[in-house]
C-alpha positions in Angstrom: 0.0 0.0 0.0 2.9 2.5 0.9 4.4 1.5 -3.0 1.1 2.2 -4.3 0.6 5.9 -2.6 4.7 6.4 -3.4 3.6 5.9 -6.9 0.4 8.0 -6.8 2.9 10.6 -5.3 5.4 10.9 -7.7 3.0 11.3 -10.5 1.4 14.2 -9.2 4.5 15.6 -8.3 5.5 14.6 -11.9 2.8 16.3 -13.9 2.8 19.5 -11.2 6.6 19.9 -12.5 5.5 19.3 -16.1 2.5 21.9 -15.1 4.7 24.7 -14.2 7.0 24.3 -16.8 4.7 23.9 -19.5 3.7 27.6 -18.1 6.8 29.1 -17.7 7.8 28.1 -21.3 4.9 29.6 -22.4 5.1 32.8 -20.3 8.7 32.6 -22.0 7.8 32.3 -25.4 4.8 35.0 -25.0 7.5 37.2 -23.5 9.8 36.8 -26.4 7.2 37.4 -28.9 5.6 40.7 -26.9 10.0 41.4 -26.6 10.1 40.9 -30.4 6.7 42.8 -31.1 8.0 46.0 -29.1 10.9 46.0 -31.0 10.4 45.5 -34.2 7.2 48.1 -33.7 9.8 50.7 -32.2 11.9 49.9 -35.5 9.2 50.6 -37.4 8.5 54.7 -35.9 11.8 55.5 -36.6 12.1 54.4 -40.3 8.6 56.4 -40.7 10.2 59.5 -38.7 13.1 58.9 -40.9 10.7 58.9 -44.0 9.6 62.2 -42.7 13.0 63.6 -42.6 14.2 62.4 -46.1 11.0 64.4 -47.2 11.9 67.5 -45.6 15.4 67.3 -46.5 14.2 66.8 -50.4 12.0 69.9 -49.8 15.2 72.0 -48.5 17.1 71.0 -52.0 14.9 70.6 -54.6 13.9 73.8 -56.0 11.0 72.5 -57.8 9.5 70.6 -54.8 9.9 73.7 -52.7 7.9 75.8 -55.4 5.2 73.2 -55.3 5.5 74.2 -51.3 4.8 77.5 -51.4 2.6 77.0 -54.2 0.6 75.2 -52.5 0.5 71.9 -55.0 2.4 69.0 -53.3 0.5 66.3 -53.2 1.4 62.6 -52.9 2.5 61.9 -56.6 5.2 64.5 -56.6 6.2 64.1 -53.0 6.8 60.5 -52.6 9.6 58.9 -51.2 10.1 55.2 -51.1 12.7 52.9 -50.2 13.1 49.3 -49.1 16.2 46.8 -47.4 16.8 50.1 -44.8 19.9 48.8 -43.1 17.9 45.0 -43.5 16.0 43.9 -45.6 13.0 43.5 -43.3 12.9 47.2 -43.2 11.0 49.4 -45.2 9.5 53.5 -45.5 7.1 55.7 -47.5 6.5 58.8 -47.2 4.4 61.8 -49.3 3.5 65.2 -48.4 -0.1 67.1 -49.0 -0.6 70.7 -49.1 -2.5 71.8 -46.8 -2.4 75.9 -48.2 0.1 77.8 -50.1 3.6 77.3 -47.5 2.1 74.8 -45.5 1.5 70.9 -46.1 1.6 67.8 -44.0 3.9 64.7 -44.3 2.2 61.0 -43.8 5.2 58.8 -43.3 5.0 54.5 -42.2 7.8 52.5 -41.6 7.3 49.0 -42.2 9.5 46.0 -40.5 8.9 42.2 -41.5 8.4 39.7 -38.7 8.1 36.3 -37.8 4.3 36.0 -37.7 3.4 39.1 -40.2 4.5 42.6 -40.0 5.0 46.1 -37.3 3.9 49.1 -39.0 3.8 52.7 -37.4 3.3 55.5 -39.2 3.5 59.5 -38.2 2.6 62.9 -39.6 4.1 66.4 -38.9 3.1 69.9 -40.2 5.7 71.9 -41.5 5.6 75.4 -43.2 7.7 78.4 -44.8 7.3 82.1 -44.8 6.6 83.9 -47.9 5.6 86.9 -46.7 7.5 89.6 -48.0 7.2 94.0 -47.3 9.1 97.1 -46.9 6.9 97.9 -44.4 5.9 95.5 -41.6 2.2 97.4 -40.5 1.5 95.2 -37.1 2.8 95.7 -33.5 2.0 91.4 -33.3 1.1 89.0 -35.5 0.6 85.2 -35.0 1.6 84.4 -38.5 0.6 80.5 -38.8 -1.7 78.7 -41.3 -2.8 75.6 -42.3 -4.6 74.0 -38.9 -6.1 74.4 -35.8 -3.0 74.7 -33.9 -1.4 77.6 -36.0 -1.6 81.1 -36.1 -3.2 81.3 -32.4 -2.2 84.0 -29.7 -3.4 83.1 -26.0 -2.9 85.6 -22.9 -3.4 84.2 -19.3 -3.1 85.3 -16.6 -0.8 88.8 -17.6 -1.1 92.2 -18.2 -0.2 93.1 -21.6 -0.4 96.6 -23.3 -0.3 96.7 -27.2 0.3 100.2 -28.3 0.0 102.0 -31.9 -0.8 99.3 -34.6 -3.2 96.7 -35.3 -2.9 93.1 -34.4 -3.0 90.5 -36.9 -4.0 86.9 -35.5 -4.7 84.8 -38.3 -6.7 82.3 -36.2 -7.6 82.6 -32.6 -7.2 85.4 -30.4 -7.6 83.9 -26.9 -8.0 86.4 -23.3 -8.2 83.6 -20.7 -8.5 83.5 -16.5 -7.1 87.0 -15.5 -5.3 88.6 -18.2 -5.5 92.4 -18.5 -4.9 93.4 -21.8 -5.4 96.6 -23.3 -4.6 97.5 -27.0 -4.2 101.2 -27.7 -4.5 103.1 -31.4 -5.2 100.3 -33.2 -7.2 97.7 -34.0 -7.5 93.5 -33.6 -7.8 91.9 -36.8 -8.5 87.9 -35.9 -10.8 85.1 -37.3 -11.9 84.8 -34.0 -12.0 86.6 -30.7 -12.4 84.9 -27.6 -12.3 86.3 -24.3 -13.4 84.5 -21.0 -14.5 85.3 -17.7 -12.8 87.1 -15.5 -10.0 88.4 -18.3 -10.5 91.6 -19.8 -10.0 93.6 -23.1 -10.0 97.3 -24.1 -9.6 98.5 -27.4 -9.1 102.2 -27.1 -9.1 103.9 -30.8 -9.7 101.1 -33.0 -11.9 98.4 -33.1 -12.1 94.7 -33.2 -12.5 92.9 -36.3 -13.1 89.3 -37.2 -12.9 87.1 -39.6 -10.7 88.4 -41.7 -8.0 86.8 -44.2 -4.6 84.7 -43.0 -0.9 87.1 -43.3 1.7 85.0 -44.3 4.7 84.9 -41.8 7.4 87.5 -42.9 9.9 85.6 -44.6 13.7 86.0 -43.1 16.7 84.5 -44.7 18.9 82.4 -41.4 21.5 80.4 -43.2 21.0 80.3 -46.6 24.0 80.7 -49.1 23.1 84.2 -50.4 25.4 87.0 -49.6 22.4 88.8 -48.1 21.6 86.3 -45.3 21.6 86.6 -42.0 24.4 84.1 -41.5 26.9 85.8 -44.2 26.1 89.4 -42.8 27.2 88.7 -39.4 29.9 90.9 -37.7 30.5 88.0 -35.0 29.7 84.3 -35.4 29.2 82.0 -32.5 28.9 78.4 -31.9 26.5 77.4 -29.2 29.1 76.3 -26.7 30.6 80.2 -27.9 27.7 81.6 -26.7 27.3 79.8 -23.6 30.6 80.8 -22.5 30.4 84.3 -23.0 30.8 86.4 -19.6 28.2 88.0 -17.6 27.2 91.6 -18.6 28.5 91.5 -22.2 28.3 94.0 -24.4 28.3 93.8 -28.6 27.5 95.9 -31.7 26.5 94.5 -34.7 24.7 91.1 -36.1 25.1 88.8 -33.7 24.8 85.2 -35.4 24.5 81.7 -32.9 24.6 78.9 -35.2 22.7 76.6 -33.4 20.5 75.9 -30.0 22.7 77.2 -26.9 21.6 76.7 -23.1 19.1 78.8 -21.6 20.4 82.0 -21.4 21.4 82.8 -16.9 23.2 86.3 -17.7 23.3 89.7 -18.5 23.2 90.6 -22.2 23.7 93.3 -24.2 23.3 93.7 -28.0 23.2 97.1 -30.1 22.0 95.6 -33.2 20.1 91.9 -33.9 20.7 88.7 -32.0 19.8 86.3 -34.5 19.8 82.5 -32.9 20.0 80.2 -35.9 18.0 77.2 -33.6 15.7 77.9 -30.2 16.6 80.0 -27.4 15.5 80.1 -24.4 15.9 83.4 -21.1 15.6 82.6 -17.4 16.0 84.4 -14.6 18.5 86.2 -13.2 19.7 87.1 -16.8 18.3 90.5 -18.6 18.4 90.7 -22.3 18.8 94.1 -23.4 18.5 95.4 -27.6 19.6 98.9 -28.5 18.3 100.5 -31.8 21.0 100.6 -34.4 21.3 102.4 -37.4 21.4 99.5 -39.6 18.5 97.7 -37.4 17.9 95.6 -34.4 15.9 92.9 -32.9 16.0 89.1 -31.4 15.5 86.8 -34.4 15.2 83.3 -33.6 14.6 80.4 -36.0 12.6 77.6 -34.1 11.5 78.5 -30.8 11.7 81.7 -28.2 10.4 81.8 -25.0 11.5 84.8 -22.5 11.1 84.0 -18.6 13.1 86.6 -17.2 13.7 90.9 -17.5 14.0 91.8 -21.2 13.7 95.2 -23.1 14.2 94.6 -26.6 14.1 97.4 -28.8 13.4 96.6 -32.8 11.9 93.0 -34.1 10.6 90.4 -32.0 11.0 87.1 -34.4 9.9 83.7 -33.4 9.8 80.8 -36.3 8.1 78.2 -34.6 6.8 79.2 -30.7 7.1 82.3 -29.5 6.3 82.5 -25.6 6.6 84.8 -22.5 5.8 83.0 -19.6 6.3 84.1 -15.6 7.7 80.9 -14.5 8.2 80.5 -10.3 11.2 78.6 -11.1 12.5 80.2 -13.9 11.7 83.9 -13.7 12.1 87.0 -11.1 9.3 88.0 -8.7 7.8 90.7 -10.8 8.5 89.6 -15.0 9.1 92.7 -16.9 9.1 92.2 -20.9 9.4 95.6 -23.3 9.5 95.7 -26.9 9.5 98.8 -28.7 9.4 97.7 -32.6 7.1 94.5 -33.5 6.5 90.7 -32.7 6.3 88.0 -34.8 5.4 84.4 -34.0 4.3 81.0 -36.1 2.2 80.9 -32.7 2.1 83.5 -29.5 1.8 82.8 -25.9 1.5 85.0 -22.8 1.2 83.6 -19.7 2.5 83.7 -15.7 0.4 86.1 -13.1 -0.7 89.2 -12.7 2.2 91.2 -12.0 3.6 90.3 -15.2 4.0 93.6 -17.6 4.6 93.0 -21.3 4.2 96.5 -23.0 4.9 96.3 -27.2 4.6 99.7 -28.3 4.7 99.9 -32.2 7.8 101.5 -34.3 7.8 101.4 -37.8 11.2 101.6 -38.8 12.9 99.5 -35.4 9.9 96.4 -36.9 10.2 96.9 -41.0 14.1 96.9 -41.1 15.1 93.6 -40.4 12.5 92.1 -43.0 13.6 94.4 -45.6 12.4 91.9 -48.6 16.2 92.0 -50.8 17.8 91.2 -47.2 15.5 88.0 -47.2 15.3 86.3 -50.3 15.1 83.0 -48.7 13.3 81.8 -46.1 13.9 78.2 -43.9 11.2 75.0 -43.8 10.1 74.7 -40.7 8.5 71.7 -38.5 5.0 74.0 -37.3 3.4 71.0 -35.2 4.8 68.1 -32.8 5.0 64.6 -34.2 1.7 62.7 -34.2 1.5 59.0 -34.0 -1.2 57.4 -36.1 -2.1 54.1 -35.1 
């Protein structure tokens, strides 16, 4: 009888092992597949980001491509890009790009990557856009310059008080007073598609009136890096690296075009330029800098290609220029007790943001010459592509 329940005993013990292993095997083998999956569907974004890129790239050479940009014709038969066997021969991307309105267009990219049991695909889109617009005279103490979708062309104030002072403002899409902004524009009116102020913010236009619904203002065009003699690059009278920049002492002092080729770190120190800081990437001011622009004779202004956002003192006197994002924001971390921003000249952003608390004071009082003379048109013959929205994933 003890043989008997020995027996009985081992073979449950037996087919308990053989239970439990059968289990982890299979938690194994589900592992290495979901393992597999996550990789070869990671493969798969960046061959369709890549896609993007080779697009963008072909837009930034091709002369024809980037007429059917501004044009406003690309569409997926002139645009494509295709290639398969990307570093393996699993691998494979397409990408096209659709005009969306004259300068602006989106790109639909997928990367592809064979596997064992079918295929990982992933595709992405991003907006991107150029400026074509082109004056001797720029007429607008701000304008949110962006087209083509929901998220361009917007200005939103929170929670600041903001005086505008003798010229309109041109907002090609939304013009946004939220929470407990204060914001007053003087001599001159608001041109907008839409006008949208909520409770507890306020607006005053004093000698002009608000207008709505009126017609998109391409983004001024300005030439960063291109080749011609006349860009901003070739005209500088002292040319920085980004680490150049960075290293410069506190409370410096320069005349002239000042030209950063590239992204440097925030800026923490006292600045002074009589004549245009031109930032050939995205900059960034915190506190306990203060950026300060004299007027020149031969003009003056910030001029930054991507993005600009200002969290500490600045009094900026001439052109205001933001590609991408232009924001100024009172930060707790980042910015000083009371946030003092003055521009005496114009602004320009793809997209504007003011935002922080109350005792914030931006003041943008209008000057014709100290805005128009850094867009002069035959300084500016060429204008960069820029990336207008962030990476979407389309599942």
């Amino acid at each position: 009888m003890l043989r008997g329940f020995t027996l009985i005993a081992v073979t449950v013990i037996a087919a308990l092992i053989l239970t439990i292993g059968t289990y982890l095997t299979s938690i194994s083998i589900t592992d290495a597949a979901i393992s597999q999956s996550h990789s070869a569907s990671l493969r798969a974004y960046y061959l369709a980001q890549a896609a993007a890129s080779e697009v963008i790239a072909n837009l930034n050479q091709d002369f024809a491509l980037y007429g059917r940009l501004t044009a406003g014709t690309l569409a997926e038969g002139n645009s494509t890009v295709s290639r398969n066997g990307v570093f393996d021969y699993k691998n494979s991307y397409t990408a096209y790009a659709v005009s969306i309105t004259p300068s602006v267009a989106t790109i639909f990219a997928t990367g592809t990557v064979a596997t064992l049991h079918g295929a990982a695909m992933r595709s992405v889109r991003v907006s991107i856009g150029t400026a074509t617009g082109s004056s001797v005279v720029f007429p607008y103490a701000m304008l949110a310059g962006g087209q083509g979708s929901r998220e361009s062309g917007n200005t939103t104030i929170s929670d600041v008080t903001a005086n505008l002072n003798n010229a309109a403002l041109q907002i090609n899409q939304i013009f946004h007073v939220r929470r407990d902004a204060v914001v007053a524009i003087n001599n001159g009116d608001i041109k907008a598609n839409q006008v949208l102020i909520e409770p507890g913010a306020t607006l005053t236009v004093t000698g002009g009136t608000i207008q709505e619904g009126i017609a998109a203002e391409p983004l001024p065009r300005l030439d960063f890096d291109s080749t011609a003699s006349n860009s901003w690059k070739n005209r500088a009278s002292l040319f920085l690296t980004p680490e150049q920049f960075d290293a410069l002492p506190n409370n410096s002092e320069f005349q002239g075009i000042i030209f950063v080729d590239g992204t440097p770190d925030d800026l923490q120190k006292n600045l002074t330029v009589q004549g245009v800081l031109v930032i050939n990437g995205s900059f960034e001011i915190e506190a306990p800098s203060t950026l300060t622009i004299l007027p020149s004779p031969r003009g003056s202004g910030l001029l930054v290609k991507d993005d600009l956002k200002i969290e500490s003192t600045a009094s900026i006197n001439g052109l205001v220029y933001a590609g991408h994002w232009l924001q100024i924001e009172n930060d707790d971390d980042d910015s000083p007790p009371h946030l003092e921003v003055t521009v005496t000249g114009g602004v320009v952003g793809w997209n504007i943001e003011f935002s922080g608390r109350p005792d914030t004071a931006i003041n943008i009082t209008y000057d014709r010459e100290l805005a128009s003379m850094p867009l002069d048109p035959e300084m500016n013959e060429n204008s960069p592509l820029i990336a207008v929205n962030h990476w979407e994933e389309v599942y």
